[in-house]
N, C-alpha and C positions, 0 to 999 in steps of 0.2 A: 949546795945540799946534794947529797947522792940520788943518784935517783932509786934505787929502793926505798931510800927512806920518803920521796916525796910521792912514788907512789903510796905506800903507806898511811901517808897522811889521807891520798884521797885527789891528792894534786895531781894538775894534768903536767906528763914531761915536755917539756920545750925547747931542752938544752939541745937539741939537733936544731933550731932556728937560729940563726943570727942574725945580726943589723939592724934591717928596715923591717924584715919579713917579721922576725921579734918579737921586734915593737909593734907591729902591723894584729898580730895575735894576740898578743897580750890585750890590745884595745881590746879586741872583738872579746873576748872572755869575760872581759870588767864588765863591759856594756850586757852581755847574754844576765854577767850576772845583779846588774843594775835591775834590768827587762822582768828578773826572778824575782827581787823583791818589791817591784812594782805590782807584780801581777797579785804576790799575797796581800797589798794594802786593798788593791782594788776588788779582789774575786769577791766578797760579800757583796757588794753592789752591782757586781755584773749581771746583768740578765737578757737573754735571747729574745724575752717578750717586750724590753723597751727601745725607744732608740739607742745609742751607743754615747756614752758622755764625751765632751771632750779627750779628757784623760786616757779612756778607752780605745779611741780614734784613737790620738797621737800614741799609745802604747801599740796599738796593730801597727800604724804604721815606721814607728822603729822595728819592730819585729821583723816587718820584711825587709828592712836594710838591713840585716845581720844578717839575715839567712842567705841572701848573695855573695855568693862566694868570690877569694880575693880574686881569682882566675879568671872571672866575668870581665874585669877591667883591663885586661890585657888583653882582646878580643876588640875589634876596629871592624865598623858596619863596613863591607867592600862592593858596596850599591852608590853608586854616584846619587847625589841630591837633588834628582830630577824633578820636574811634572808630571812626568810619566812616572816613576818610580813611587812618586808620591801617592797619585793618581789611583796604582796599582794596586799600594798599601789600602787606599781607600777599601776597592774590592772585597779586599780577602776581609779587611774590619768588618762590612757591612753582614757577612758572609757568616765570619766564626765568633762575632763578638759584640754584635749590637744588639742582640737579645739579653746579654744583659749589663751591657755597658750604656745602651742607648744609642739611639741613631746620632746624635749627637755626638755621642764618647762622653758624656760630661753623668753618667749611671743611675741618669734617669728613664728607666722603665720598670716594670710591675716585678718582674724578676730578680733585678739588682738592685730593687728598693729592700727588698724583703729575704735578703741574704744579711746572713749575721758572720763578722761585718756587712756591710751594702756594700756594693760592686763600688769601686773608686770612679773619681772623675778625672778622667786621664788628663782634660785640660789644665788638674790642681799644681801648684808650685811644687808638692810633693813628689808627684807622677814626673813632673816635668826636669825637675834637679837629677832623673837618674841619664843615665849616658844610653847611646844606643845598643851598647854592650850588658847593659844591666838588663835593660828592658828584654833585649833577646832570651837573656836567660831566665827572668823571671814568668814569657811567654812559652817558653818552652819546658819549663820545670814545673811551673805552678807555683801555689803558695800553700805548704799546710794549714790547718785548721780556719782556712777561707774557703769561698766560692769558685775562687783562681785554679780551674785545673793544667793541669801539664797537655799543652801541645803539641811534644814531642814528635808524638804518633801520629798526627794529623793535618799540623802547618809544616812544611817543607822550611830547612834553615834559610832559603832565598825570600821563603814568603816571609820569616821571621823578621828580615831584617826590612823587607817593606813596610812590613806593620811600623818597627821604630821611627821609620821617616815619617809618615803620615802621621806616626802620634805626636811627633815634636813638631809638626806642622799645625795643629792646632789651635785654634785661637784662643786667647786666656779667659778663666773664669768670668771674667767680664762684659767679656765681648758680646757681641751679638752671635746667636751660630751662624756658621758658613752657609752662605748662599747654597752650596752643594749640596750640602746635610739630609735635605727635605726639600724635593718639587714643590716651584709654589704653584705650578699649575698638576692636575693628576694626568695617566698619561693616557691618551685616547682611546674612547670606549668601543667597541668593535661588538655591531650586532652579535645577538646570541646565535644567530645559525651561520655564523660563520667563525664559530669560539674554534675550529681546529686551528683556524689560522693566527691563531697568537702566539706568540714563543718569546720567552722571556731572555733579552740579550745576555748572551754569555752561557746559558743556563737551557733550560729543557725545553720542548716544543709542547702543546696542546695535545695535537695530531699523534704523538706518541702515544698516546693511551685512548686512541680512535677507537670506539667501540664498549666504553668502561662501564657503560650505562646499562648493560644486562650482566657484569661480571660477579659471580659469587658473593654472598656475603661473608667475611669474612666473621667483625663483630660489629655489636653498636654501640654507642656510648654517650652516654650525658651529663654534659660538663659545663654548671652555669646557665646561662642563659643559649646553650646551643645546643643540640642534640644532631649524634652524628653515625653515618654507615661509612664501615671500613670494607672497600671492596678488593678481591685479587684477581686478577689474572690467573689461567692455568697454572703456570709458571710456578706463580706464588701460593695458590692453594694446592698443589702436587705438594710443594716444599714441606709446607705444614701439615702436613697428613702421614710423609714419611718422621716426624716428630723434629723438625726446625723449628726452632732454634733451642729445644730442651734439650737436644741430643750433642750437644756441644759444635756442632756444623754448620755451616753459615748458608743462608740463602746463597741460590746458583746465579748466575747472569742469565737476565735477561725478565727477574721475578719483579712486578708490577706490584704497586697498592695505589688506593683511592680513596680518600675520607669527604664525603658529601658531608660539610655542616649543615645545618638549618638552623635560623633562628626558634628557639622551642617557645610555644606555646598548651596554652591547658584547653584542654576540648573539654564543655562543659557537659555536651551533647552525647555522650559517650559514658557507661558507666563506672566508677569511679575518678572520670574527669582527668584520664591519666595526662601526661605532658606527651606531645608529640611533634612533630616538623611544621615549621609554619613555612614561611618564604624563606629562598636557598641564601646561604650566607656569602660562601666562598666552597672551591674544590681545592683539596692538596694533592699532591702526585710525590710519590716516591717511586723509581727505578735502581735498580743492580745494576752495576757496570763498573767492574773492578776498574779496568783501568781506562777507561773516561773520567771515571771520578776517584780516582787514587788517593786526591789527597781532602775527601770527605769521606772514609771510611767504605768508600766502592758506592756507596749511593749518591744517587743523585735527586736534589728538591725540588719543587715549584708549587709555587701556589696565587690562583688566579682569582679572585675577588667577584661578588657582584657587586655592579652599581646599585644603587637603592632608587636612584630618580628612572634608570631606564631596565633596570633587571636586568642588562648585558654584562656579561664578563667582559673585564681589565686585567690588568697586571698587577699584583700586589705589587705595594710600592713601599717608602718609607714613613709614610705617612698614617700606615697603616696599626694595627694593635694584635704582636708584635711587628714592628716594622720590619718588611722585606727586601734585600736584595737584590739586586738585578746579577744574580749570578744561579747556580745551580746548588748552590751549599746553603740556602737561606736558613735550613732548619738542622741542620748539623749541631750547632752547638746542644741544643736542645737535648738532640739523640744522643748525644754524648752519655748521659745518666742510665742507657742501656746499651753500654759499648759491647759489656758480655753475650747479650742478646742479638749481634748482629745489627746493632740500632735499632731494633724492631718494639716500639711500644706494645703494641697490639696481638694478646693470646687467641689463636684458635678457637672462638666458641665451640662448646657443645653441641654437637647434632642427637 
């Protein structure tokens, strides 16, 4: 058939493919156009507000085997299959992806229950039949009309390809999770007048934000059962005042934040009974340092817990709600939803 006339028709040209590659296309087009008339049987029944049917699941996840490209497959992880390499992948998971993959990987948490689709369970035979070539690319590109963003900008292709070892390391839906996963002891609670001296391995010191307790307010906020003060450093309140991050310009190095949660409580004593700070929950710490933390968007995370039996800060851990880290990136993924913003959730209140 000429190709005028097959574009005419509406057909796509192929006649510059031969062989395997061909053949290799033509699948992929049958299938896309399979994936089209599935989606018209099922869109009446699909809805955001219910779980996902079978049919639904298995239709998402053929979708994202098409959208991977043949080129992905030609691509060979060139990380030896270490403990260490493994180990490493561990990391960077805990870091940019168990907020809502789960600390487990298997996308059980509040975040990737409640993604339409729900975040995947990397340990599934689905997750697990792609190569480490697939997975690179699908960490680094994303998946449209999922929760799957693109990496690119943020996992380094070294870290990309530790993530594949570590996800093909994981034990199968069956199993028990890894002893690693989750401490089964938490990690030792360290008096409160001595909280500078904690520092999260891999990740930010305490002492770094020595003095946070008299720093400006920036805003407050009440979310659930916690109510919270965002405080800044100089740094970070100068930034804000010259109109960062509306001004399209990124905080400078060196700009501080601080979010004091508190468990909320309603004062009855008080007129209209408003909700206010009962006992401290946990502190977060965000810092700026382009290139300390390069490959978190320039910021760096921490967040330190109270105990509840002795009121001493710990270390968030994994055990925690989101589970934390033991790195500097705990809350990266998160910020992600305000890349435009410098990662920055928090507007300058009103004075």
């Amino acid at each position: 058939m000429p190709e005028l006339t097959r574009k005419s028709m509406g057909l796509p040209w192929i006649g510059g493919l031969r062989g395997s590659n061909r053949s290799v296309a033509i699948k992929h087009k049958l299938i896309l156009g399979a994936i089209s008339a599935i989606v018209g049987a099922l869109l009446q029944g699909c809805s955001a507000g219910k779980p996902p049917s079978q049919g639904e699941t298995s239709l998402a996840n053929a979708a994202k085997d098409v959208t991977i490209p043949l080129e992905a497959g030609k691509m060979s992880n060139p990380l030896p299959e270490t403990d260490e390499i493994v180990s490493q992948g561990h990391e960077i998971f805990l870091g940019s992806c168990a907020q809502c993959h789960g600390a487990d990987a298997r996308g059980d948490s509040d975040l990737g229950r409640n993604m339409t689709p729900p975040a995947m369970d990397l340990s599934s035979a689905h997750v697990q039949h792609w190569s480490d070539a697939e997975l690179f690319w699908i960490i680094q590109n994303g998946v449209r009309l999922t929760g799957m963003p693109a990496w690119k900008s943020s996992i380094s292709d070294n870290d990309t390809w530790k993530l594949a070892r570590f996800i093909h390391k994981l034990p199968g839906p069956n199993a028990a999770p890894a002893t690693t996963s989750v401490p089964s002891q938490p990690p030792p609670v360290i008096s409160a007048q001595d909280k500078y001296t904690l520092k999260i391995p891999n990740g930010l010191a305490f002492s770094e934000f020595r003095g946070y307790e008299t720093w400006p307010v920036i805003a407050v906020s009440h979310n659930g059962a916690a109510v919270a003060a965002i405080l800044g450093n100089p740094a970070m309140i100068n930034a804000y005042k010259a109109g960062i991050p509306g001004n399209g310009k990124p905080f400078p190095d060196g700009s501080k934040m601080v979010k004091v949660h508190w468990n909320a409580k309603v004062d009855t004593a008080q007129p209209g009974a408003p909700t206010v700070p009962g006992t401290q929950h946990d502190v977060d710490l965000m810092v700026k340092d382009s290139k300390r933390f390069a490959d978190s968007g320039g910021w760096g995370y921490g967040v330190f817990e109270i105990d509840p039996a002795s009121g001493n800060f710990r270390l968030g851990n994994l055990g925690d709600k989101p589970p934390q880290g033991t790195d500097a990136k705990c809350g990266f993924a998160c910020h992600t939803a305000v890349k435009t913003k410098d990662y920055v959730f928090t507007a300058y209140g009103q004075r």
